[in-house]
Chimera marker file (.cmm) of the C-alpha trace (Angstrom):
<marker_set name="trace">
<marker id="1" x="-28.576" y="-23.513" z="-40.361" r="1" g="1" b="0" radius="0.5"/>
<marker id="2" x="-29.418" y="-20.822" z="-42.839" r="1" g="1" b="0" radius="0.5"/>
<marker id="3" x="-25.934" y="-20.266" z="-44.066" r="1" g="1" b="0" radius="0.5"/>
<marker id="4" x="-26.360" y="-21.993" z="-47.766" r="1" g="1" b="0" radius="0.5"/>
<marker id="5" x="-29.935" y="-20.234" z="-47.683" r="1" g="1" b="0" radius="0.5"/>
<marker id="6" x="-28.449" y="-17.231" z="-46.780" r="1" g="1" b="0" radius="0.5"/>
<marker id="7" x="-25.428" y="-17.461" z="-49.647" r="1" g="1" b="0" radius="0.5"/>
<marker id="8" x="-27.681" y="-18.089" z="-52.106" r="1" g="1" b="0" radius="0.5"/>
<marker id="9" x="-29.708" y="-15.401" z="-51.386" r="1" g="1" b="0" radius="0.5"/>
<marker id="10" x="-26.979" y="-13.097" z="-51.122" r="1" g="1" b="0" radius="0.5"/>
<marker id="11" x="-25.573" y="-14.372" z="-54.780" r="1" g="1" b="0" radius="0.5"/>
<marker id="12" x="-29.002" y="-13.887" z="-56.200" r="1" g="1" b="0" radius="0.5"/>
<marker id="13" x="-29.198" y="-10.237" z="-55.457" r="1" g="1" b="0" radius="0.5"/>
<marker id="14" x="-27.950" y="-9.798" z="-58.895" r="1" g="1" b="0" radius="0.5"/>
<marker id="15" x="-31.122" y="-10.508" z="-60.165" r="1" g="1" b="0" radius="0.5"/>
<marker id="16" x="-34.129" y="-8.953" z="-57.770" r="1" g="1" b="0" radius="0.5"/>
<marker id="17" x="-36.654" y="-11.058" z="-58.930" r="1" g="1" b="0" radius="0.5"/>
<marker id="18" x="-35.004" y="-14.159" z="-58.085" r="1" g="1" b="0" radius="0.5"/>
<marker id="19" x="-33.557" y="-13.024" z="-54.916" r="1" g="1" b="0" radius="0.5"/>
<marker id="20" x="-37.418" y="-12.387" z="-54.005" r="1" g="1" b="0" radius="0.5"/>
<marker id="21" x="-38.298" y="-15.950" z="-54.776" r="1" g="1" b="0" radius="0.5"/>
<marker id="22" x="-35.236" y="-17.341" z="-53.156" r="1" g="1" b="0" radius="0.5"/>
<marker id="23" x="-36.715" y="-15.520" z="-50.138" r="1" g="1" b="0" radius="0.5"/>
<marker id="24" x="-39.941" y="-16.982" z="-50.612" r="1" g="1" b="0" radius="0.5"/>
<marker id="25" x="-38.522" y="-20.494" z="-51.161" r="1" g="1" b="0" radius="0.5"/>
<marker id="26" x="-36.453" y="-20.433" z="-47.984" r="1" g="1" b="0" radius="0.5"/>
<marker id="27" x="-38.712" y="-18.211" z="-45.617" r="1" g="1" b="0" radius="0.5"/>
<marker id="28" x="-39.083" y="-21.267" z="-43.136" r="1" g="1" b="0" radius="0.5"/>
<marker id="29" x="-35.402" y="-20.639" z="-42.980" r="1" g="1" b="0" radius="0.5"/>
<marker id="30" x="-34.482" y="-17.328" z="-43.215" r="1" g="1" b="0" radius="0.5"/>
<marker id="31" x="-37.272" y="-16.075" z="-41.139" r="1" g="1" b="0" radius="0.5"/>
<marker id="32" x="-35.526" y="-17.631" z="-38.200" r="1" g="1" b="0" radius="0.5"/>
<marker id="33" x="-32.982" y="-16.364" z="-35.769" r="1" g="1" b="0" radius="0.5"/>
<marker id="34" x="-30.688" y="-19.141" z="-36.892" r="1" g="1" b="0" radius="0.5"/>
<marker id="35" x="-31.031" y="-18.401" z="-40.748" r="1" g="1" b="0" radius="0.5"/>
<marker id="36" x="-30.692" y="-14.396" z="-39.990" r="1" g="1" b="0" radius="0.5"/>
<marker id="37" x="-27.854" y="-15.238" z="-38.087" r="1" g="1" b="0" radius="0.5"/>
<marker id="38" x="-26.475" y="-17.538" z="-41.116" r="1" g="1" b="0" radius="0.5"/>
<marker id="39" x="-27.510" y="-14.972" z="-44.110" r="1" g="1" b="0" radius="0.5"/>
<marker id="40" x="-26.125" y="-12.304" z="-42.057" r="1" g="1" b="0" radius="0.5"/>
<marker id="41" x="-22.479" y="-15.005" z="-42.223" r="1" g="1" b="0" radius="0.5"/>
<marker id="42" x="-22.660" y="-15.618" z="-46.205" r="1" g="1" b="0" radius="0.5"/>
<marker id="43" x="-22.995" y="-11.484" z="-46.515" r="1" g="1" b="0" radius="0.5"/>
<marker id="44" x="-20.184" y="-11.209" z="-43.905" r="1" g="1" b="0" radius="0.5"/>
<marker id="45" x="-18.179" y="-13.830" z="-45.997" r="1" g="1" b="0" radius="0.5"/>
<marker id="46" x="-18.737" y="-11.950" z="-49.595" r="1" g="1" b="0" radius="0.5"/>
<marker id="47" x="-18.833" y="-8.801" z="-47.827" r="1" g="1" b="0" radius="0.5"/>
<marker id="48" x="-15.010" y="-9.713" z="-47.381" r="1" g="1" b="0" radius="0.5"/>
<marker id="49" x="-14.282" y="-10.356" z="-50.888" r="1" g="1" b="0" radius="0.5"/>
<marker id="50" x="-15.928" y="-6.728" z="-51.762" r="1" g="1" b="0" radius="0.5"/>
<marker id="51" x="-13.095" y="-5.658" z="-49.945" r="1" g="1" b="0" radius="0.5"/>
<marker id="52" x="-10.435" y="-7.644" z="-51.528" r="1" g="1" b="0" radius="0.5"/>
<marker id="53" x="-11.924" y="-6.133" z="-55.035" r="1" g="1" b="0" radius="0.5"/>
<marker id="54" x="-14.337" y="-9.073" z="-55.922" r="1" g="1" b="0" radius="0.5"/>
<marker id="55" x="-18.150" y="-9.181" z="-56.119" r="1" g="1" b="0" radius="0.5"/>
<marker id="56" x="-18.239" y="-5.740" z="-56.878" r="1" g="1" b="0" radius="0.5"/>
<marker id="57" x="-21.284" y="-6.135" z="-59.298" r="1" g="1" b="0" radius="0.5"/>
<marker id="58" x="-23.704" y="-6.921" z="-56.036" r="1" g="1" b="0" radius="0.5"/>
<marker id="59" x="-21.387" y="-5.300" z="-53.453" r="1" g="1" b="0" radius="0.5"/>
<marker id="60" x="-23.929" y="-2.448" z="-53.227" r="1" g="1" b="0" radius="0.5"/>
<marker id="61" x="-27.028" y="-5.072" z="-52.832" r="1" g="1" b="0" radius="0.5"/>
<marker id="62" x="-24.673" y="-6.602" z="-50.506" r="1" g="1" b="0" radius="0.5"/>
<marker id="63" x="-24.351" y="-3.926" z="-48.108" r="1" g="1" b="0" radius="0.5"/>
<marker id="64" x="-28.132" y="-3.113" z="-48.114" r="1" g="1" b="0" radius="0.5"/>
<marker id="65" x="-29.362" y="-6.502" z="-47.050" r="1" g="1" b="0" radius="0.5"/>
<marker id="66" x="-26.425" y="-6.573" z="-44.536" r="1" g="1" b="0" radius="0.5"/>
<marker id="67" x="-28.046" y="-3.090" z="-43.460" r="1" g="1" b="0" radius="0.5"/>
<marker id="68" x="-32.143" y="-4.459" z="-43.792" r="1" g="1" b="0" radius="0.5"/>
<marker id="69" x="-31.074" y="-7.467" z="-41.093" r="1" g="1" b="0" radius="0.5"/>
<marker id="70" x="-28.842" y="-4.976" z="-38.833" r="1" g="1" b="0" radius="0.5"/>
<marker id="71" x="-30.271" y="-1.901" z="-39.232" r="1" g="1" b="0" radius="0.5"/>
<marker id="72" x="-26.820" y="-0.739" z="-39.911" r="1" g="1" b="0" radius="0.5"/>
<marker id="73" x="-24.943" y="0.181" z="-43.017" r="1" g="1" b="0" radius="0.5"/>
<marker id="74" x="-21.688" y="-2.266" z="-42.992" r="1" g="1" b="0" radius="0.5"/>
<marker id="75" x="-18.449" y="-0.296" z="-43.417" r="1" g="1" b="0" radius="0.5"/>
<marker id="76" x="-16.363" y="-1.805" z="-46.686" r="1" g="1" b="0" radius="0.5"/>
<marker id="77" x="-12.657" y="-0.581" z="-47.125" r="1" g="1" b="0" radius="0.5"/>
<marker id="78" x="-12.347" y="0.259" z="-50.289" r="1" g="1" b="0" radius="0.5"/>
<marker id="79" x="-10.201" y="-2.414" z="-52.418" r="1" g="1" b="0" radius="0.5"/>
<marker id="80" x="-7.002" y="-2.857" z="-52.501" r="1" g="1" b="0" radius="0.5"/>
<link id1="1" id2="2" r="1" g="1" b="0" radius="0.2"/>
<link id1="2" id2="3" r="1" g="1" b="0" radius="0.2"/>
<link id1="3" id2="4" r="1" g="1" b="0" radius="0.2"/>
<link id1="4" id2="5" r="1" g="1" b="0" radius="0.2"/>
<link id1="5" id2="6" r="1" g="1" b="0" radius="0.2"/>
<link id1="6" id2="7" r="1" g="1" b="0" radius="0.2"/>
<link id1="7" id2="8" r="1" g="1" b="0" radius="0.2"/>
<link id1="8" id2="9" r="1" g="1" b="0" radius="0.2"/>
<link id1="9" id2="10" r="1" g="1" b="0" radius="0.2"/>
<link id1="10" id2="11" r="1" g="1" b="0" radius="0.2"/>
<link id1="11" id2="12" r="1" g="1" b="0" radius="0.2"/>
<link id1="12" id2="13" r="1" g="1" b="0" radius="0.2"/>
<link id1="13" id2="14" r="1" g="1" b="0" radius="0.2"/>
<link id1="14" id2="15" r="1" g="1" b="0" radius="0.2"/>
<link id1="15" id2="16" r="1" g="1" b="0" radius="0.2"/>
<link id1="16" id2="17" r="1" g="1" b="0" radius="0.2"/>
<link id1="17" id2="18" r="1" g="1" b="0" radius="0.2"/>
<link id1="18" id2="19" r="1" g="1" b="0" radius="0.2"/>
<link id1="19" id2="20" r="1" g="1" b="0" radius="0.2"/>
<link id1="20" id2="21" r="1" g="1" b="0" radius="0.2"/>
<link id1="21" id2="22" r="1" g="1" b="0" radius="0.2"/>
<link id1="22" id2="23" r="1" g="1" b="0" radius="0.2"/>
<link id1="23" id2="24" r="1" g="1" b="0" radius="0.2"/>
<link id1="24" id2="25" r="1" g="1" b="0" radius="0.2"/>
<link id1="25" id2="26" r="1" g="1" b="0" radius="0.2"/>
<link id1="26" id2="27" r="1" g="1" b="0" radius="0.2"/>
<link id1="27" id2="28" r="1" g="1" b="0" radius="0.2"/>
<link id1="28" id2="29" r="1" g="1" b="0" radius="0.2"/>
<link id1="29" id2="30" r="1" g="1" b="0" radius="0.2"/>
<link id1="30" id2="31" r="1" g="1" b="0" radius="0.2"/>
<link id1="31" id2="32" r="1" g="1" b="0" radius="0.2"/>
<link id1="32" id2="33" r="1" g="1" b="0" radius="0.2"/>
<link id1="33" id2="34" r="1" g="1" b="0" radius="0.2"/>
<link id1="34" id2="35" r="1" g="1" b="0" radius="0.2"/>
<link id1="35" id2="36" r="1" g="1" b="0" radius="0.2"/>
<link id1="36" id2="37" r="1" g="1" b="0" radius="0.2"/>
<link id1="37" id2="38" r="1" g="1" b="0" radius="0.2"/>
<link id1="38" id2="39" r="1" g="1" b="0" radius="0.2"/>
<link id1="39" id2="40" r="1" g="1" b="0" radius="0.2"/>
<link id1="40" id2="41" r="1" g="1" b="0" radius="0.2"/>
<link id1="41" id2="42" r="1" g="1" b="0" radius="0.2"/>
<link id1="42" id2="43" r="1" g="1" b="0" radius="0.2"/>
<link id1="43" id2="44" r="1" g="1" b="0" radius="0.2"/>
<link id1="44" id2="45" r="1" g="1" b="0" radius="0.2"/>
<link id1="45" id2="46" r="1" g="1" b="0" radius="0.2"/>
<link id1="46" id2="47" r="1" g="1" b="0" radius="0.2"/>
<link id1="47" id2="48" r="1" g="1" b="0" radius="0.2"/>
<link id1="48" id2="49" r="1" g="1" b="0" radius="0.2"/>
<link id1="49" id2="50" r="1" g="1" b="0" radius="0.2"/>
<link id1="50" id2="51" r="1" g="1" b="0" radius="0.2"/>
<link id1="51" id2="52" r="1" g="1" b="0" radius="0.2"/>
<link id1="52" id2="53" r="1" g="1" b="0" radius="0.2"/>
<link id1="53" id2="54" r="1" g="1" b="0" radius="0.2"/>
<link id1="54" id2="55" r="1" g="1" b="0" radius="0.2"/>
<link id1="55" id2="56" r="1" g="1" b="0" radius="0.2"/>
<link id1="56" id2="57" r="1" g="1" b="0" radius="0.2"/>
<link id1="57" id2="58" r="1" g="1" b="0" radius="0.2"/>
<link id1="58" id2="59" r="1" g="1" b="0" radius="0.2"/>
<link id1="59" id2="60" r="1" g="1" b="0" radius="0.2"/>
<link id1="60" id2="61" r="1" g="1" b="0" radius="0.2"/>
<link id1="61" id2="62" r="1" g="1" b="0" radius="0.2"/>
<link id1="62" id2="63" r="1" g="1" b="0" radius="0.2"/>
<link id1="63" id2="64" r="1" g="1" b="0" radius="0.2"/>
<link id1="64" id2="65" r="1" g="1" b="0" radius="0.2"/>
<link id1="65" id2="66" r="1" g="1" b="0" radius="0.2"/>
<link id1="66" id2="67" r="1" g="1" b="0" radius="0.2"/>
<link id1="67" id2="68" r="1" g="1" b="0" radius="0.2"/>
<link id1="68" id2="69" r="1" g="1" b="0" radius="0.2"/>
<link id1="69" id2="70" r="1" g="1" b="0" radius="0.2"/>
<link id1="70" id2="71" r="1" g="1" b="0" radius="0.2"/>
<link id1="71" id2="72" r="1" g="1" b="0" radius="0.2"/>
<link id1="72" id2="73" r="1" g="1" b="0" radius="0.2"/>
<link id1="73" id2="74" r="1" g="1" b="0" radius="0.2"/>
<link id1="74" id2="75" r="1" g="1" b="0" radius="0.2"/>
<link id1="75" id2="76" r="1" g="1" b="0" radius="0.2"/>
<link id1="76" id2="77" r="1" g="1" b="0" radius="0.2"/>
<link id1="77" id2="78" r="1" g="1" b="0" radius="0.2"/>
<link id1="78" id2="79" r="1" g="1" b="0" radius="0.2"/>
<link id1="79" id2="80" r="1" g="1" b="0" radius="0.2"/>
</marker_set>
């Protein structure tokens, strides 16, 4: 639970106005323990890709929601 919620947030990030409403379409979702626990999956997920050289467009935006839910920035290796 939370993990499609949590992707799509994570893909809208490109655009900050939609990842806002996403946000606000999903909060009875997100704002749970189970739909942190699945956003904080999807970023792990694309997170991954950053590092494989993909995404980079919203790898930035990536990293600072990871760092909003954890408190924590995530470390990326740079690509390969």
């Amino acid at each position: 639970m939370g993990f499609d919620a949590g992707l799509l947030h994570a893909y809208s990030l490109r655009v900050p106005a939609v990842a806002a409403r996403v946000r606000e379409e999903f909060a009875d979702v997100l704002g749970t323990p189970m739909g942190r626990i699945g956003e904080l999956a999807a970023l792990c997920e694309l997170l991954q890709s950053v590092a494989r050289g993909e995404y980079a467009d919203i790898a930035e935006a990536l990293m600072g929601r990871a760092e909003v839910l954890t408190g924590r920035r995530p470390p990326v290796p740079p690509p390969r």
